[in-house]
C-alpha positions in Angstrom: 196.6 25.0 -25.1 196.0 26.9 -22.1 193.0 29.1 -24.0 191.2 26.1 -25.3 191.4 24.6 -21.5 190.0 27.7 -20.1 187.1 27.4 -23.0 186.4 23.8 -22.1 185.7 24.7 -17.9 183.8 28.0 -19.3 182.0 25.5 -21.4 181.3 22.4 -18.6 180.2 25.7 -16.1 177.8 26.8 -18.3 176.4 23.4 -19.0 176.6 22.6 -15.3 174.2 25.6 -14.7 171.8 24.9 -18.0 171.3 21.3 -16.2 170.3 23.1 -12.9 168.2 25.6 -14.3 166.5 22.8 -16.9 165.7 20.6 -13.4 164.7 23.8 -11.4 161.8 24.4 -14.5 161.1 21.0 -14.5 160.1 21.0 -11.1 158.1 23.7 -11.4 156.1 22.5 -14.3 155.6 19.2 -12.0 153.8 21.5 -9.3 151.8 23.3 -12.0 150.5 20.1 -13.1 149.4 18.4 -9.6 147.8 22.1 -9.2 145.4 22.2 -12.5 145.2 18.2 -11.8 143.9 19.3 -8.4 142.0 22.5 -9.7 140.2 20.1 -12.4 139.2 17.4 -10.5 137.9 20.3 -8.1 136.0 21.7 -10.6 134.4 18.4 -11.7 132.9 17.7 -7.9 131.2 21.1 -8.6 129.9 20.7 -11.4 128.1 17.2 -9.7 126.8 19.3 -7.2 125.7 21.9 -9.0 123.7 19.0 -11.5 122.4 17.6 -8.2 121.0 21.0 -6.7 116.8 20.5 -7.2 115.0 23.1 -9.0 113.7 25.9 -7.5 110.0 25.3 -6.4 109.3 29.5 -7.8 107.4 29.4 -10.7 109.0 31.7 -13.8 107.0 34.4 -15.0 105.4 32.5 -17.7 104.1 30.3 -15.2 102.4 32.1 -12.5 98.7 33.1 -12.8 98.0 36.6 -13.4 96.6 38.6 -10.8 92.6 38.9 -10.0 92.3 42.0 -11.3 93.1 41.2 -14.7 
C-alpha cells in the first residue's frame, strides 16, 4: 500500500505543477493578445493617416512639360 501512496502524491505533485505551468502560459498568451490588440489598432490609426496625407503637388514624369530645347 505504501508504493501506491507514494504514486498517488508523485501523481497530485505533478498535477499540481501542470496546473501552474497551464496558468503561467495562460497568462502569457493574455499579454500577447492585449499586445497585437494594441499593435493592430495601432496600425489601423496609420493607415488613416497615411489615407489622409494630400498628394504631392510634384508633377510625375509623364506630366511635366519637356524642356525648351526640345
Amino acid at each position: 500500500m505504501q508504493g501506491v501512496q507514494e504514486q498517488i502524491e508523485e501523481l497530485q505533485m505533478k498535477l499540481a505543477f501542470q496546473e501552474l505551468t497551464v496558468e503561467e502560459l495562460n497568462q502569457e498568451v493574455i499579454k500577447l493578445n492585449q499586445l497585437i490588440a494594441n499593435q493592430q489598432h495601432q496600425i489601423q490609426l496609420l493607415i488613416g493617416k497615411l489615407k489622409a496625407i494630400e498628394p504631392s503637388n510634384i508633377a510625375t514624369q509623364a506630366e511635366e512639360t519637356p524642356p525648351p530645347h526640345y
